[in-house]
PDB file of N, CA, C and O in Angstrom, chain B, residues numbered from 101:
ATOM      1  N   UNK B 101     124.340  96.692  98.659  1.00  0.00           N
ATOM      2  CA  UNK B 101     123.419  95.566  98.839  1.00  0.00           C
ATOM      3  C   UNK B 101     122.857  95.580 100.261  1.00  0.00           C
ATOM      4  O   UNK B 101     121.659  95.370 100.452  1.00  0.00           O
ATOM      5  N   UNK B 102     123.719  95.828 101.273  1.00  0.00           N
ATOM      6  CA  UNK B 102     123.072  95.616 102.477  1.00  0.00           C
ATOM      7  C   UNK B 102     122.389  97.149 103.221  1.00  0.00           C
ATOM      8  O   UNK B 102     121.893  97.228 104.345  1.00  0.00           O
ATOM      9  N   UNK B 103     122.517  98.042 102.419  1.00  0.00           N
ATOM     10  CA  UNK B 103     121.679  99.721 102.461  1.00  0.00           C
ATOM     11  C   UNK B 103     120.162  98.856 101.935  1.00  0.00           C
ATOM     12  O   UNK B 103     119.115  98.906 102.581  1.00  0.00           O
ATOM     13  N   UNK B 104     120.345  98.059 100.590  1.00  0.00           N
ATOM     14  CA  UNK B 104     119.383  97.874 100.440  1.00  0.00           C
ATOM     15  C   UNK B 104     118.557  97.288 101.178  1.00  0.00           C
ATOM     16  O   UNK B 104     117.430  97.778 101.114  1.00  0.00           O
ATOM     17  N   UNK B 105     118.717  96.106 102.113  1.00  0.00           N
ATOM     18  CA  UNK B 105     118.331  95.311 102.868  1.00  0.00           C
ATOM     19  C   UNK B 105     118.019  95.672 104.077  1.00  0.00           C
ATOM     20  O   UNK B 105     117.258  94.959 104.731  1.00  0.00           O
ATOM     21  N   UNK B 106     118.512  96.776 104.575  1.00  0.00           N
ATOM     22  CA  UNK B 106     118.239  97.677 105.841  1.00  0.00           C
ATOM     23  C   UNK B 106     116.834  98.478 105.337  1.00  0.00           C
ATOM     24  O   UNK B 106     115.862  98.685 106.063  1.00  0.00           O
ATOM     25  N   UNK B 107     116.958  98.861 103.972  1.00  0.00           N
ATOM     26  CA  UNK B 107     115.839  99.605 103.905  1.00  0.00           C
ATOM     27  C   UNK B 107     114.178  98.663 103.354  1.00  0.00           C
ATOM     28  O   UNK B 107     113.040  98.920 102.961  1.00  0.00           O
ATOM     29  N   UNK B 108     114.726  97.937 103.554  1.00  0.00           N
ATOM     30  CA  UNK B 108     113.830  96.640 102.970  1.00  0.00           C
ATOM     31  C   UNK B 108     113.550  96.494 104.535  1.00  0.00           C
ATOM     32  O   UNK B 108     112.729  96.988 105.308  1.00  0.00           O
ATOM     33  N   UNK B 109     114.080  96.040 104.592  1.00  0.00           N
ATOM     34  CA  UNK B 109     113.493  95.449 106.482  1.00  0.00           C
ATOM     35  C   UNK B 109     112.743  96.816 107.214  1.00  0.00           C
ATOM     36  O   UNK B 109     111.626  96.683 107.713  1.00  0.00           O
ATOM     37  N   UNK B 110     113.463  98.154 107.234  1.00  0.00           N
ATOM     38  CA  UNK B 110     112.484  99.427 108.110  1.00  0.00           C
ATOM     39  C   UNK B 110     111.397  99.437 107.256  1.00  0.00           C
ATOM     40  O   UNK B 110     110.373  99.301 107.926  1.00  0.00           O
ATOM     41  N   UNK B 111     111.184  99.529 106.173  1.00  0.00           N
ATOM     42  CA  UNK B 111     109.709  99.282 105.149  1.00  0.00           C
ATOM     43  C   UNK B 111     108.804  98.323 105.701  1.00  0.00           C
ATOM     44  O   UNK B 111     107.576  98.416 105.688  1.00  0.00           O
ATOM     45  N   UNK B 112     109.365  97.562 106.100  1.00  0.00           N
ATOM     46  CA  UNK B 112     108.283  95.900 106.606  1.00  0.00           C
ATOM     47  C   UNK B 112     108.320  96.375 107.797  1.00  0.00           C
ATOM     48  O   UNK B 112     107.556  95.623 108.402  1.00  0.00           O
ATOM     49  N   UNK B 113     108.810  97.333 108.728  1.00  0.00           N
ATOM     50  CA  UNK B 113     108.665  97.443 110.382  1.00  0.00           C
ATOM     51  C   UNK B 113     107.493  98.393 110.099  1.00  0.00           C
ATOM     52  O   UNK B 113     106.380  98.077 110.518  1.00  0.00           O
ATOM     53  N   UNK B 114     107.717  99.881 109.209  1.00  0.00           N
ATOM     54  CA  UNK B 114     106.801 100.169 108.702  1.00  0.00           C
ATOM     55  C   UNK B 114     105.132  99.613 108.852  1.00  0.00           C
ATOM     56  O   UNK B 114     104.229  99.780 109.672  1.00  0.00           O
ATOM     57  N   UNK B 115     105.240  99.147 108.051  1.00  0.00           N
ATOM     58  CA  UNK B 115     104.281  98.298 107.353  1.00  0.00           C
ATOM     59  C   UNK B 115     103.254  97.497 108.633  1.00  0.00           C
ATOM     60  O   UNK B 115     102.057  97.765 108.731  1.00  0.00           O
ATOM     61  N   UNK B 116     103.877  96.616 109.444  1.00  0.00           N
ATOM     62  CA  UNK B 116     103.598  96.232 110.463  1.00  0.00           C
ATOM     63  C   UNK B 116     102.809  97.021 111.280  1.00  0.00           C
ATOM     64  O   UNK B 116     101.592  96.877 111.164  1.00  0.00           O
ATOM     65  N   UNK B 117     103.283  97.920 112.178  1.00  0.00           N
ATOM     66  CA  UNK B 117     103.026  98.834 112.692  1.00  0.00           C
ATOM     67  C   UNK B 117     101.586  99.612 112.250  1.00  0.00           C
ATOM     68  O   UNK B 117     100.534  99.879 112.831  1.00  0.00           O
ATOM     69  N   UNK B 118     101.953  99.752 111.345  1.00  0.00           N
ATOM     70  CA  UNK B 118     100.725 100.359 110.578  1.00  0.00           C
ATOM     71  C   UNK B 118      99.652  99.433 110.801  1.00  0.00           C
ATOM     72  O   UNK B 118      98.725  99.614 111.591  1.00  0.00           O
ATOM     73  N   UNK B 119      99.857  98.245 109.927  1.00  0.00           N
ATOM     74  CA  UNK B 119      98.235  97.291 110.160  1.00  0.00           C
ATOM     75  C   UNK B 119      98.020  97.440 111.273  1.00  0.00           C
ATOM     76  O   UNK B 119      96.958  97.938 111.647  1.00  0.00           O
ATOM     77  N   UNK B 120      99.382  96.877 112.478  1.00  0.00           N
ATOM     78  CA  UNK B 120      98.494  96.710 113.955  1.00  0.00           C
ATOM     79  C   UNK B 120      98.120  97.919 114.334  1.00  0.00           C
ATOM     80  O   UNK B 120      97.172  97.867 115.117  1.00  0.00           O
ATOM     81  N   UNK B 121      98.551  99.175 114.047  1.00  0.00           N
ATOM     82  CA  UNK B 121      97.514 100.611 114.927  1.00  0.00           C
ATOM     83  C   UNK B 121      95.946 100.223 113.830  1.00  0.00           C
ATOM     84  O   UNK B 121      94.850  99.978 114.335  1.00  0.00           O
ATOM     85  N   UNK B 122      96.179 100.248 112.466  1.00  0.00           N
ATOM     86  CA  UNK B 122      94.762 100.153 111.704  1.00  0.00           C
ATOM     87  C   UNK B 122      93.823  98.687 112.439  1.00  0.00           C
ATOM     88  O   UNK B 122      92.601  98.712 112.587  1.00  0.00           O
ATOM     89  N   UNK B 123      94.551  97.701 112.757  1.00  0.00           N
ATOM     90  CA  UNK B 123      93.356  96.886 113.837  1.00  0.00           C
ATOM     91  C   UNK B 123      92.847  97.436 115.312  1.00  0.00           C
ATOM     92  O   UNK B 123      91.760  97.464 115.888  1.00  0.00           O
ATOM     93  N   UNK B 124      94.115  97.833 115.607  1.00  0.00           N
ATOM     94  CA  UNK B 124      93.639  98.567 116.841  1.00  0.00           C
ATOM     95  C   UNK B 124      92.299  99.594 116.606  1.00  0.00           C
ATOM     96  O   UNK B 124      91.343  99.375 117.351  1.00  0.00           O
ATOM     97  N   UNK B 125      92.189 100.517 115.782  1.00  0.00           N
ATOM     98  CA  UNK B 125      91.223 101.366 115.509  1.00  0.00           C
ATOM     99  C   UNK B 125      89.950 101.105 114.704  1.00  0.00           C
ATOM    100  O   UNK B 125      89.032 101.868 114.405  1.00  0.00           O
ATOM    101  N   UNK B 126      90.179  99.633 114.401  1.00  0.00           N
ATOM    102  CA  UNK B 126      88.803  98.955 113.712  1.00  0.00           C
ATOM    103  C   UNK B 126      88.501  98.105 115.370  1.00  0.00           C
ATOM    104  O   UNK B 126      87.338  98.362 115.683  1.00  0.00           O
ATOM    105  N   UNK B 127      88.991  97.465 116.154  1.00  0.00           N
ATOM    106  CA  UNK B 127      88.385  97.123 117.405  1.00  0.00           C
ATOM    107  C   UNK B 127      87.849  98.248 118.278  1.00  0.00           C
ATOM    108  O   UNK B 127      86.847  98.159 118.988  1.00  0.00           O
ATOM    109  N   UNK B 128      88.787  99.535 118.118  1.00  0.00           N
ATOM    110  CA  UNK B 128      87.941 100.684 119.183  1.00  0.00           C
ATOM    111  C   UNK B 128      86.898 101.099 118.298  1.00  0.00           C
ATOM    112  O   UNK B 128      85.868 101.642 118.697  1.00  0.00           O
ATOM    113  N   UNK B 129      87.116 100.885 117.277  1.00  0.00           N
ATOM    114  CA  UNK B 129      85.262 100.941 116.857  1.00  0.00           C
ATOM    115  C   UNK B 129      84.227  99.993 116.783  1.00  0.00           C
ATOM    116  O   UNK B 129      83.024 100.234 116.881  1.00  0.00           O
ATOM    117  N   UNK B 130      84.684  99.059 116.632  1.00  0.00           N
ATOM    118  CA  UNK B 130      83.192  97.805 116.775  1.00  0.00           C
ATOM    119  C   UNK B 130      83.059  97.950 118.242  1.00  0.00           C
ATOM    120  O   UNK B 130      82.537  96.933 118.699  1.00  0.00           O
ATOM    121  N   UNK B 131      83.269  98.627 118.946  1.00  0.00           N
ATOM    122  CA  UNK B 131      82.945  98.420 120.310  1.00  0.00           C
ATOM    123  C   UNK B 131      82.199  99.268 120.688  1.00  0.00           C
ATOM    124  O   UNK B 131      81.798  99.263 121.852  1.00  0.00           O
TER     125      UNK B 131
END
């Protein structure tokens, strides 16, 4: 249960990460 929950949570750090570099690279382009 808690393998599962570790891998549940690095998925969402994942995840995070990702959108904020993908905003980062939609602001270095509207600019």
């Amino acid at each position: 249960m808690r393998q599962a929950f570790c891998y549940v949570k690095s998925l969402a750090d994942q995840t995070q990460t990702y959108t904020e570099r993908a905003k980062l690279n939609i602001n270095n382009k509207s600019r």
